[in-house]
C-alpha positions as CSV (number, residue, x, y, z in Angstrom):
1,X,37.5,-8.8,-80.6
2,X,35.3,-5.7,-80.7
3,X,31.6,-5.6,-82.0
4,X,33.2,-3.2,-85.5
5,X,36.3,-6.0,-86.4
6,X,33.7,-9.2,-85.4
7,X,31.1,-7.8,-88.0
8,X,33.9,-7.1,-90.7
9,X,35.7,-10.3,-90.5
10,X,32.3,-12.6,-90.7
11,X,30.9,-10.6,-93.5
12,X,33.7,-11.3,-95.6
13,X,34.3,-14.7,-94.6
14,X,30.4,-15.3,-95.0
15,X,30.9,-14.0,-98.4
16,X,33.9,-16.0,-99.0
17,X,32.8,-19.4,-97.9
18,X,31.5,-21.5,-101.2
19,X,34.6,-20.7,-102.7
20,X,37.0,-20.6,-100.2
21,X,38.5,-24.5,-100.0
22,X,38.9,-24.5,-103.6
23,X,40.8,-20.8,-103.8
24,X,42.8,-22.0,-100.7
25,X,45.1,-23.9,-102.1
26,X,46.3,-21.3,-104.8
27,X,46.3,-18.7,-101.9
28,X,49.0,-21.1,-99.7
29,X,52.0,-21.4,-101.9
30,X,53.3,-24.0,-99.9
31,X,49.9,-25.5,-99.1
32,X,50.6,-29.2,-98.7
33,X,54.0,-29.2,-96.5
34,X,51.6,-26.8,-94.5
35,X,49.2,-28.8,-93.9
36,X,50.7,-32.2,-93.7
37,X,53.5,-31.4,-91.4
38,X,50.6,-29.7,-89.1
39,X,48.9,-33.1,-89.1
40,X,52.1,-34.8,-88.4
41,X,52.8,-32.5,-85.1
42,X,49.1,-34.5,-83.7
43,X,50.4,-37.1,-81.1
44,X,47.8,-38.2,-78.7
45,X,47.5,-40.9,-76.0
46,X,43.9,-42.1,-77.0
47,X,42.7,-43.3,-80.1
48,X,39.7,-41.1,-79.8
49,X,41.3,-37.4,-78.3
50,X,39.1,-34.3,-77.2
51,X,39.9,-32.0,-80.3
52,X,39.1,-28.6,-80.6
53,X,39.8,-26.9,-84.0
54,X,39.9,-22.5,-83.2
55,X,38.5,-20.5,-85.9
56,X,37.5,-23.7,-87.8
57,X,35.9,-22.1,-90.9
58,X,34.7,-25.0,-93.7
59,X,36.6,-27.7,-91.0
60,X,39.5,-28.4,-93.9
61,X,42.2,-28.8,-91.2
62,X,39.7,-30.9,-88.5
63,X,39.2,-32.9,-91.9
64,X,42.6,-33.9,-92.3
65,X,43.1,-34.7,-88.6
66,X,40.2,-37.2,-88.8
67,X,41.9,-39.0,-91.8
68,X,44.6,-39.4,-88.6
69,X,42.4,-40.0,-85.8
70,X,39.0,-41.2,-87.3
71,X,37.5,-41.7,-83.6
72,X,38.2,-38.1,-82.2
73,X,35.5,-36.1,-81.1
74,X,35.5,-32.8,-82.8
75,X,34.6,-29.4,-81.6
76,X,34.7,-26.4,-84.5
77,X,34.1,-23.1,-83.3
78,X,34.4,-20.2,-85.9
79,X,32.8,-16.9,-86.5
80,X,30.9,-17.5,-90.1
81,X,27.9,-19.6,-89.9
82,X,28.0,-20.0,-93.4
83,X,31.7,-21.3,-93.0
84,X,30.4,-24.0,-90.3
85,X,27.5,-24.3,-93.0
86,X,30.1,-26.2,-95.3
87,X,32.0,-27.6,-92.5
88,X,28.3,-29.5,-91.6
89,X,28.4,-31.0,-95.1
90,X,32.2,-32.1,-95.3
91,X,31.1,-34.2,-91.8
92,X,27.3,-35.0,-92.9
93,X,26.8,-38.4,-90.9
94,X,29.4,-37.8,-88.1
95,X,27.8,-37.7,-84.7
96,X,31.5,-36.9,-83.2
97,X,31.6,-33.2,-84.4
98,X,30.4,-30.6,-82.1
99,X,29.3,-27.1,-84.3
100,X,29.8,-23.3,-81.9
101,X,29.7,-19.9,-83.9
102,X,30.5,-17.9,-81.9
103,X,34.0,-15.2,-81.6
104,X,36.3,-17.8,-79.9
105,X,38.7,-15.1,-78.4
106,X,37.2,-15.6,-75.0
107,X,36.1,-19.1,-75.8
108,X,35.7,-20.8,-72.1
109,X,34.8,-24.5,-71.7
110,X,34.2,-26.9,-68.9
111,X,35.4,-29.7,-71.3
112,X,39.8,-30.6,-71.7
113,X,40.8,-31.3,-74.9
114,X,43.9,-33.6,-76.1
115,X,44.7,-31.5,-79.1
116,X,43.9,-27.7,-80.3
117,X,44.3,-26.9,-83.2
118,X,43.7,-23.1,-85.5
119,X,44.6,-23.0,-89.0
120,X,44.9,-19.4,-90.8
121,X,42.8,-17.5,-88.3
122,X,44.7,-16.5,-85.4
123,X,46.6,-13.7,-87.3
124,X,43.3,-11.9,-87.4
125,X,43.0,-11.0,-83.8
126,X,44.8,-8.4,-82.2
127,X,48.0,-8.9,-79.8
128,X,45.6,-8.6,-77.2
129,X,43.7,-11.1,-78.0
130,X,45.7,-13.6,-78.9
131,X,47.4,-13.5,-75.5
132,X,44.2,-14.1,-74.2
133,X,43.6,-16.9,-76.9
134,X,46.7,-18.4,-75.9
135,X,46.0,-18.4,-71.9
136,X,42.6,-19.9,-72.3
137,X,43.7,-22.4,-74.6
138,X,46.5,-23.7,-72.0
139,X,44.0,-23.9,-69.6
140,X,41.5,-25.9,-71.7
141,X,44.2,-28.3,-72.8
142,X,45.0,-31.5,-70.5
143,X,48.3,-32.6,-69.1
144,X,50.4,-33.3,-72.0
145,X,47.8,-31.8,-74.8
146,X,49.5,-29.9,-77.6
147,X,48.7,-26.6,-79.4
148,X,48.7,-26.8,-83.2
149,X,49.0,-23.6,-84.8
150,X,49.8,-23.2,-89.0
151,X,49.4,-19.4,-89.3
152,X,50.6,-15.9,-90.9
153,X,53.8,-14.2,-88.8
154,X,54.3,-11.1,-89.7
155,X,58.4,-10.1,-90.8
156,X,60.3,-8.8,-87.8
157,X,61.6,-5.9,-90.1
158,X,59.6,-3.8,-92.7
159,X,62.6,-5.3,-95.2
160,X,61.6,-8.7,-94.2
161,X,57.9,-8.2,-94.2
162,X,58.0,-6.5,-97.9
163,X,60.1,-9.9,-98.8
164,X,56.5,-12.1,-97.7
165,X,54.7,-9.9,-99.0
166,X,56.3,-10.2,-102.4
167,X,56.4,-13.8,-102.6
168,X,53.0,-13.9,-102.0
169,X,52.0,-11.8,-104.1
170,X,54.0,-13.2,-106.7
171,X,53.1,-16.3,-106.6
172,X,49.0,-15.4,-106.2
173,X,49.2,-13.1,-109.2
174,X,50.8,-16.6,-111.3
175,X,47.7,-18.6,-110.3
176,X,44.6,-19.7,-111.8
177,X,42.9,-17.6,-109.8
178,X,40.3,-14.7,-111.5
179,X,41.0,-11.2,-111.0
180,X,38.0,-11.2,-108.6
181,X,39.2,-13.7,-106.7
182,X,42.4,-12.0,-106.1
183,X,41.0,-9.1,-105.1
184,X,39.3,-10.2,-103.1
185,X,42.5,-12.1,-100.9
186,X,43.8,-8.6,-101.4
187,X,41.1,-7.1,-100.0
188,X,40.8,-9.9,-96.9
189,X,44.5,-9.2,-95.9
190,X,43.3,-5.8,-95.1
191,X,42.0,-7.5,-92.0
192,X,44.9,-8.9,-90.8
193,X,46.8,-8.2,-87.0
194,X,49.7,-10.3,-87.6
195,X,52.5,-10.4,-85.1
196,X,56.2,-11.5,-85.2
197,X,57.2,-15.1,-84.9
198,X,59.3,-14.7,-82.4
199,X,56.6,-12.8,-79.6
200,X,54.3,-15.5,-80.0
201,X,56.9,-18.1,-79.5
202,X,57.7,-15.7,-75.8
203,X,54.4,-15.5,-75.1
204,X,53.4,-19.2,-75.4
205,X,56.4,-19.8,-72.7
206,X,55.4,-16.9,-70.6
207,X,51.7,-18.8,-70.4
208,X,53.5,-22.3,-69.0
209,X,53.9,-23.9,-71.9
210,X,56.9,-26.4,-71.8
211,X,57.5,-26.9,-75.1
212,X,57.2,-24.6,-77.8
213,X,59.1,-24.7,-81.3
214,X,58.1,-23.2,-85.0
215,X,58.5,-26.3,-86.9
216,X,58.1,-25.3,-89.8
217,X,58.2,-21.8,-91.6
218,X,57.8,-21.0,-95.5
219,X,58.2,-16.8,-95.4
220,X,55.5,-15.5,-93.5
221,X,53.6,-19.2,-93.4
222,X,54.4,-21.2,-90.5
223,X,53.5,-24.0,-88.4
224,X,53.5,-23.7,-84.6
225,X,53.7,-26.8,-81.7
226,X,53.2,-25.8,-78.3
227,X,52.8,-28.9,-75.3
228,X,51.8,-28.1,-71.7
C-alpha cells in the first residue's frame, strides 16, 4: 500500500475507532450470519491454534473466535493504533494476544499459524496487493491451516454492483444511525479497491490453495474459506 492510501485509511479509521463496534452492526445488514458462519468455517487440530487476525481493527472478529477457542494465541495486526487501542481493552488481562500496527500487506513472519483470519479490510487494498496478501498468507499458514476471509466483493457487472450498492444503502439510510454517522460510512467507502468474487476465488487456487469456496454471500457481503 503506498505512503498517500496508508495515511488516508488510518486517519479515518483512527477517527472512527470509539464508535466503530457499536455503528458496525447497523452498517452489516446481515451482521450476525456474517459473523457466525465465519466463526463456524474455524476447525483446528489443537485446542490452543496460532491465529492471526489481518487488519484486526477493535479485535471484534479475534473476539468471537476466542469464545470458540479460548486457549489460542492471538496475533492482531492493523494499521490504526487507536483501533488496537480498543482491541487492548476488549483482551485487558490476556497474556495470549500479541499487538503489531503496522500495514500488513507485506506482513512477513517467522511464526506458522493454524488459522488467518481478516474481517472487512481486505477490500481496501488494491488488486495488487491483495495477491501479495494472499501469497504471504499461504506461506505463513501450516499444513492444513485455513484462510477466513468475511469481506466486500465488488458486483461482476456495473448492473450488479448498483443492485449492492442499493441494498446497502437502503438498508443504512433505515438505521438508527445519525446523519453524521452515515456520512461518514459514505465517506469511508470512498476508500474502497474491491474486486470481484470470482478473481479472488482464481487467485487463491492459483497461490496453491486446495480448497477454496465462498460459503456464504449476502450481495456484496461474503464469507471466504480457503485450506492449504
Amino acid at each position: 500500500m503506498n505512503d498517500h492510501s496508508q495515511n488516508k485509511l488510518k486517519s479515518q479509521f483512527d477517527e472512527a475507532a470509539q464508535q466503530y463496534d457499536q455503528q458496525r452492526k447497523m452498517l452489516i445488514p446481515c451482521f450476525d450470519d456474517f459473523y457466525r458462519i465465519s466463526v463456524s468455517l474455524a476447525q483446528s487440530a489443537t485446542s490452543s491454534p496460532n491465529l492471526l487476525d489481518l487488519g484486526a481493527g477493535t479485535g471484534l472478529f479475534s473476539s468471537l473466535m476466542m469464545q470458540k477457542y479460548p486457549d489460542a494465541n492471538l496475533t492482531l495486526i492493523d494499521l490504526s493504533e487507536k483501533m488496537l487501542e480498543i482491541a487492548k481493552l476488549r483482551f485487558k488481562g490476556s497474556t495470549s494476544v500479541t499487538y503489531i500496527v503496522d500495514d500488513y500487506t507485506n506482513f512477513i513472519s517467522p511464526e506458522k499459524y493454524d488459522i488467518i483470519i481478516s474481517g472487512l479490510s481486505i477490500h481496501h487494498l488494491t488488486d495488487a496487493d491483495k495477491q501479495t496478501l494472499y501469497k504471504n498468507t499461504y506461506s505463513h499458514l501450516k499444513p492444513g491451516g485455513i484462510f477466513i476471509n468475511a469481506d466486500q466483493v465488488l458486483g461482476h457487472t456495473p448492473f450488479i454492483q448498483s443492485l449492492y450498492t442499493t441494498d446497502w444503502k437502503d438498508k443504512v439510510e433505515a438505521s438508527q444511525l445519525s446523519r453524521q454517522e452515515i456520512d461518514a460510512a459514505y465517506e469511508r467507502t470512498k476508500l474502497d479497491k474491491m474486486s470481484p468474487l470470482q478473481t479472488q476465488i482464481n487467485w487463491l487456487q492459483e497461490i496453491g490453495f486446495s480448497e477454496v469456496d465462498c460459503v456464504y454471500k449476502y450481495f456484496n457481503f461474503v464469507v471466504l474459506f480457503a485450506r492449504k
